[in-house]
Structures are given as C-alpha cells and as structure tokens.
N, C-alpha and C positions, 0 to 999 in steps of 0.2 A: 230779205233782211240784210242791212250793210254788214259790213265784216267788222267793222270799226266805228269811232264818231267821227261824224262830218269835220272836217278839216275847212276853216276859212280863212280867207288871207285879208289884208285891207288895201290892196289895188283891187281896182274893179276887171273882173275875170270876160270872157270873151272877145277882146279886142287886139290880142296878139295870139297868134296860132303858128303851129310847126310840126315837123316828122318828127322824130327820135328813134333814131338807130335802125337805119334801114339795113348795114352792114356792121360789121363788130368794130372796124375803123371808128365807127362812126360814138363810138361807147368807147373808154380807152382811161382805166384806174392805174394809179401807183400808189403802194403802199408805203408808207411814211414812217418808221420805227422811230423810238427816241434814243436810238443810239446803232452803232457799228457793227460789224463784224470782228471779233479782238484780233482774229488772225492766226490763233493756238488755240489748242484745247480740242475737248474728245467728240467734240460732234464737225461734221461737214455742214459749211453755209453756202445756200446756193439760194441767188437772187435770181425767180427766171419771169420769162414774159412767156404768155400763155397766149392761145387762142383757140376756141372751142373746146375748152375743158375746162372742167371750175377746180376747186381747189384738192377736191378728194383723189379727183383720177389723177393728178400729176403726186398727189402724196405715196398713190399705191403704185406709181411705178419708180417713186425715187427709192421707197420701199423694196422694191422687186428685185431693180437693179446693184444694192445696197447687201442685200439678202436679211434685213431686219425688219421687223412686225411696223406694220401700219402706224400702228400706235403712238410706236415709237417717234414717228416724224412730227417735228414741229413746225407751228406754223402761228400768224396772228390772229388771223382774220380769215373767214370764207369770201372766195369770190366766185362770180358768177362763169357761165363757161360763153356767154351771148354777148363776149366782150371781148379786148385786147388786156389783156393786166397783168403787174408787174410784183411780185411778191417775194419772199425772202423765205426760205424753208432751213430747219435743221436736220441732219441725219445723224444717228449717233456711228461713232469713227469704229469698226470691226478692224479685228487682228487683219495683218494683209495689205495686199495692195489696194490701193486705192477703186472706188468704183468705175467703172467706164461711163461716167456723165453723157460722155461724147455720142454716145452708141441710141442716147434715147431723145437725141436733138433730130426734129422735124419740121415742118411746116408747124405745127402746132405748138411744140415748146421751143424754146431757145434758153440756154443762160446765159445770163449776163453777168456774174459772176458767182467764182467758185473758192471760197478761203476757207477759215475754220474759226469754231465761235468755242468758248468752253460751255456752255449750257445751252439743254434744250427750252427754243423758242416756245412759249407760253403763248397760248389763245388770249385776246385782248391785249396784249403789250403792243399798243400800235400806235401812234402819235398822230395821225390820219390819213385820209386818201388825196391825191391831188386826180380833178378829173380834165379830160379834154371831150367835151360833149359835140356831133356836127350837128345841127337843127337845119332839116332841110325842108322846102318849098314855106320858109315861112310869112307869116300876114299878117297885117299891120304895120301900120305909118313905122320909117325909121326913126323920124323923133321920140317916137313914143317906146320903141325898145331902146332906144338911147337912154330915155331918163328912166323907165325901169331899171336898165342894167345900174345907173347912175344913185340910183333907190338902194339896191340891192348891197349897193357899197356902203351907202351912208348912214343908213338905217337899219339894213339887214330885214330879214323874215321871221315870222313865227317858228319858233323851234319845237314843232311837233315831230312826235313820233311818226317816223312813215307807214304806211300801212303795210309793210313785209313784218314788222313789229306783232302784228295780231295774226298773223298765218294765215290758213282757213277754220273756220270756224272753233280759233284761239279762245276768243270771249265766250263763247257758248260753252265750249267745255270751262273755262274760269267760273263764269255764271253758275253750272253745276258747282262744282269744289264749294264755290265760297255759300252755297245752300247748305251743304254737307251733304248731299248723296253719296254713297261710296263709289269711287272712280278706284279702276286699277293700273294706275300710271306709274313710271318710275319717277325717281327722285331729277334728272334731268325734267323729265317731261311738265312735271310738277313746277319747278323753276320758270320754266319757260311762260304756264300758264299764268300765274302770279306776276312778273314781269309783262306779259300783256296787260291785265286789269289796271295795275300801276299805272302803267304806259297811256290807256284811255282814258283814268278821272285826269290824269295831267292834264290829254290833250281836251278833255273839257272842259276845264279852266281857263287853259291857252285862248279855246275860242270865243268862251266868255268874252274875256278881255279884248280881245282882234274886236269881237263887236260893239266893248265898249269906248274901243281905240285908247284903251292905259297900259294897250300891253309892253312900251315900253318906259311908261313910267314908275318912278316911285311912289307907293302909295301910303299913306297914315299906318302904321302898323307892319308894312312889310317886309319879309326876309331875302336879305339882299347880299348877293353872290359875289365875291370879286373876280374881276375877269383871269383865265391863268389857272385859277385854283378851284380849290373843293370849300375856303372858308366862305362862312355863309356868319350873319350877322342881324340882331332888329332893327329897323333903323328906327331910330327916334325923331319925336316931332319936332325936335329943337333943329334938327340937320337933313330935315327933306329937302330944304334947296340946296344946300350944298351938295345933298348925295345926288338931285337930280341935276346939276351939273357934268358930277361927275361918269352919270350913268350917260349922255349926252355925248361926253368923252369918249366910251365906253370902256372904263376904267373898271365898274362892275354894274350889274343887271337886276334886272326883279325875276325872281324867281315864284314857279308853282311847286305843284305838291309831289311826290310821290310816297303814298302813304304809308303809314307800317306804326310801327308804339315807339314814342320816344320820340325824338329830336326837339329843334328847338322849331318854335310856333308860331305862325304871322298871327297879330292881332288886329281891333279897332275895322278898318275899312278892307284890308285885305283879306284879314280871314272871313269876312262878312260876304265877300265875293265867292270866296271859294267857298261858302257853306250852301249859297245861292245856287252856284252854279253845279254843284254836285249832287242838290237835291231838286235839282227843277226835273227830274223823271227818270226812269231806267235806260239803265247804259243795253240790256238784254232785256225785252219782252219778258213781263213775270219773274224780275232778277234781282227789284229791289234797289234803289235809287243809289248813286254814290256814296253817300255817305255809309250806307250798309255797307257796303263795298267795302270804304275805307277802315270802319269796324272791322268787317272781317280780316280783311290783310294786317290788321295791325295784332289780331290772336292768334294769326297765324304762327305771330314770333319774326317778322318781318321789320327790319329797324327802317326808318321813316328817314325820309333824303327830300333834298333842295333840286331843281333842275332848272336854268336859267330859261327867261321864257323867249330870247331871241338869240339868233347868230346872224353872225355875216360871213361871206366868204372873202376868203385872204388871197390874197394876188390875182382878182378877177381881172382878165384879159378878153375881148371879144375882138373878134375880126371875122369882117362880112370879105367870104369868097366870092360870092356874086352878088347878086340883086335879090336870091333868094334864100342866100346857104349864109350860115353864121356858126363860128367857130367860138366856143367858151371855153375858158381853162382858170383853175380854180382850184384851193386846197379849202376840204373844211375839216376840222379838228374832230377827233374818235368821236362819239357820240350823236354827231352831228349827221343829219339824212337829208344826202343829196335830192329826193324827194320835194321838201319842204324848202329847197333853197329855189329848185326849176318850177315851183308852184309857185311860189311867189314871185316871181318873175311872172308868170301867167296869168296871177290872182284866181287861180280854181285850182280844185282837182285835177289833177292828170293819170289816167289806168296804165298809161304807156311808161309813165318815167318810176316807175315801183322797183325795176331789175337793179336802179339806179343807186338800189342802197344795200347793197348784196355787199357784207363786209364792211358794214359800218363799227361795230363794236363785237 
C-alpha cells in the first residue's frame, strides 16, 4: 500500500534520468533566516556547517559543551545528517566564561559564525533553504534538460507535499484517529498525524488539476493567494482575466485545500473540482473518501487554510561539469519541498530525492 497519494507532474516522466547524492558533497542546504544575528543579548549564535550529523547531535553537543539542557538549544529547522548544511543554532549565555566552541570543531562540524542573538531561535522561523544538488551520470538529450530546467523557471511545478510529510505509515495511523478508534498518542504525535491527512486531500486536488492541466489557472469560483503572503481572496467572475494575467505574472496563484472548520471557500467550478477529486475514493483502504476526511479534521477543531498549488525556484543556476555531471543551485521558500521541484524537473516520482526535504518547515 503506498505511503501517500500518487504525486503527478505535467512533463512527461522517463526521458531524463540521474544519481542523486552519491557523496554528501553532492546534497549541500543553507538555511535562510528572515533576519540576523543582533549581536547582544543572552543567548550564543552559532552558524555551523555540518557533515554527517543532522541537527539533534550537533544540538546535544553545543548542549554539552555549553553545560545547558538540550532543550534549551534553538534552532529552525531539522536537517538531515546524509548531507553538507549550514544552520544557525542559539545557546542560552551561562554565568562565566565563554564555551570552548573551538574544542568541538572537526571534520564534521565547523563554525562559521559565533555572535550573540537576545532570544532563543524558534522551530519554523526560517525564510528558506538555498540547495546545490550534483546529478550525476545523467540521461537524456541536453536540449531537453535545457528547456525543463527553462520550465521550471517559468512555469514552476506542482507544489505538493513531499512524501517525508506522510512518514511511515503517517496516514494509516490518521486513517485510525479520524475513524475514532482510541490511539494512545501524544499531543505532538497527534499534530503531526492531522497535518499528514491535510497534507494528502491537498495533494489530491493538486493532481487532479496536474491532470486536468488548470493547475495553474484561475478558475470560476477560486481562492486565490497573493504571492509573498498568507492573504487569500475569491476571485470573482468579472476579474478572471485580469487575475489570470496576473497569476501568468505570478503576482498570486490558485490555491487548494487544506481542511479544517471555517475559512473562507472556493465556489462554482473550483470547489466542484475539489469535491470531485476528494470523493473519487479512499485516500486509506476502508478509510472513507476525502471528504470524510475533510469532515473529520474540520471537528477535529482544526481551522481550514489556503496552499498555493505551484512554486518555482528563485535563482536557479545549472551548470553541466561534464557530459554527464550537472550542478543545480536554487532557493525555495519555507514550505516549499525540494522533492516536488527535482520531480518536476523529471516529470515522475523519485524514491531517491525524499532526504531532499529534510528541514523544510
């Protein structure tokens, strides 16, 4: 049984092929804060680069060496340790001398820098990742990754959820919950499942649309995002072409679902799509079609949000090393899953490029 729903793109998938990350070189994030270091204040800021550790082990030894509780270390985002990356940690400042940073610099960590912030760094406060991906012994015509990558810019991809979003068997335990069997989970783990089930009627909507190729249009009825922000709007039918100019721009987007009670509600031809596409069958074997789904999350006590149904990547760069090696670099914005940008570039699924979104939000 898949882990998730099928994810489709609109290039046609098997006519470019490639490795992904034979070495951690080859895989290489920076994380992107929306703001500084102030430079005073009672916590230590330490920007470090990492290699074969993900975010926990370098917390518990800035922890160690620090002499203060795990807990206490702040940070944005998880990253993965099957990589090179570059993140931003707080310590809180103890009576005394300073820690000996210096002492736990290796082959594996390094800093890059050391000032001081007055508050500790909060989970999701991140502005995005910038990646440098290598893709090696890859296949297919270079015109034809030429005008993908050329796609990718102009057009941009389906903005699905990647599948690190559904865990291992994420939806199966959702699937229970939103039945009501009693599960004995914490209130994290809780969140976590809820946030997957959202996360799949979207991306079944998303592919809806990919299938019916509107997914970057405006349609009669739909709630439409500005790009930048969280305000979200209905468009009306006096200013479909205007808005589909502007979305052309991409000045703001058509958005799907992610369900809950409340918000505000595409009408006419859009929500007739999403009501289509959420009751054409179960998301889980025996689980009760989407729109259950949506029902239940929405008594859950779960408030109802907008998610734009495309992104693009901002300063994509490629340059081919050889004949066979090609080099990407690329920022996409929090929310956004490196996943869903190298898949559309390939037009399929890819099992390899999943690590890929390790510290997205």
């Amino acid at each position: 049984m898949p882990e998730s729903p099928p994810r489709i793109y609109p290039a046609e998938g098997g006519l470019l092929g490639a490795e992904l990350r034979q070495t951690p070189e080859d895989f290489q994030v920076t994380e992107l804060l929306p703001f500084t270091a102030s430079g005073s204040g009672a916590h230590h800021w330490l920007v470090v680069e990492k290699r074969g550790l993900n975010t926990q082990d370098v917390a518990n030894r800035l922890a160690r060496c620090a002499g203060v509780a795990v807990r206490d270390v702040g940070f944005a985002g998880l990253k993965d340790r099957h990589a090179i990356t570059r993140q931003s940690f707080t310590v809180p400042a103890m009576p005394g001398p300073d820690p000996d940073w210096a002492s736990l610099e290796d082959g594996s960590l390094h800093f890059q820098q050391i000032s001081r912030h007055d508050r500790k760094l909060r989970r999701g406060v991140l502005r995005g990742n910038h990646f440098r991906l290598v893709l090696r012994a890859t296949t297919g015509a270079r015109s034809l990754w030429d005008a993908r990558l050329q796609s990718l810019m102009k057009e941009g991809f389906p903005n699905y959820f990647g599948a690190q979003r559904f865990g291992h068997r994420n939806l199966q335990e959702a699937a229970r919950l939103l039945s009501g069997q009693p599960m004995r989970i914490d209130r994290h783990r809780r969140g976590l499942l809820w946030s997957a089930a959202r996360s799949a009627l979207f991306n079944l909507v998303l592919a809806e649309r990919v299938r019916q190729a509107n997914w970057a249009q405006i349609l009669p009825g739909e709630i439409v995002q500005l790009a930048g922000s969280h305000s979200i709007f209905l468009a009306a039918d006096d200013d479909l072409s205007d808005l589909q100019a502007r979305a052309t721009d991409w000045d703001l987007h058509p958005t799907g679902p992610l369900p809950g009670r409340g918000g505000l509600a595409p009408t006419a031809a859009a929500i007739a799509l999403e009501n289509s596409a959420l009751s054409a069958g179960p998301i889980i074997a025996g689980a009760g079609d989407g729109l259950r789904w949506a029902q239940r999350l929405a008594e859950q006590g779960l408030d109802a949000a907008r998610r734009p149904l495309r992104a693009r990547p901002e300063t994509l760069t490629s340059d081919w090393q050889d004949a066979q090696t090609l080099v990407l670099s690329f920022f996409l914005p929090a929310g956004v899953f490196a996943t869903s940008c190298v898949e559309g570039l390939f037009g399929q699924e890819m099992a390899g490029v999943r690590r890929l979104d390790t510290g997205v939000d």
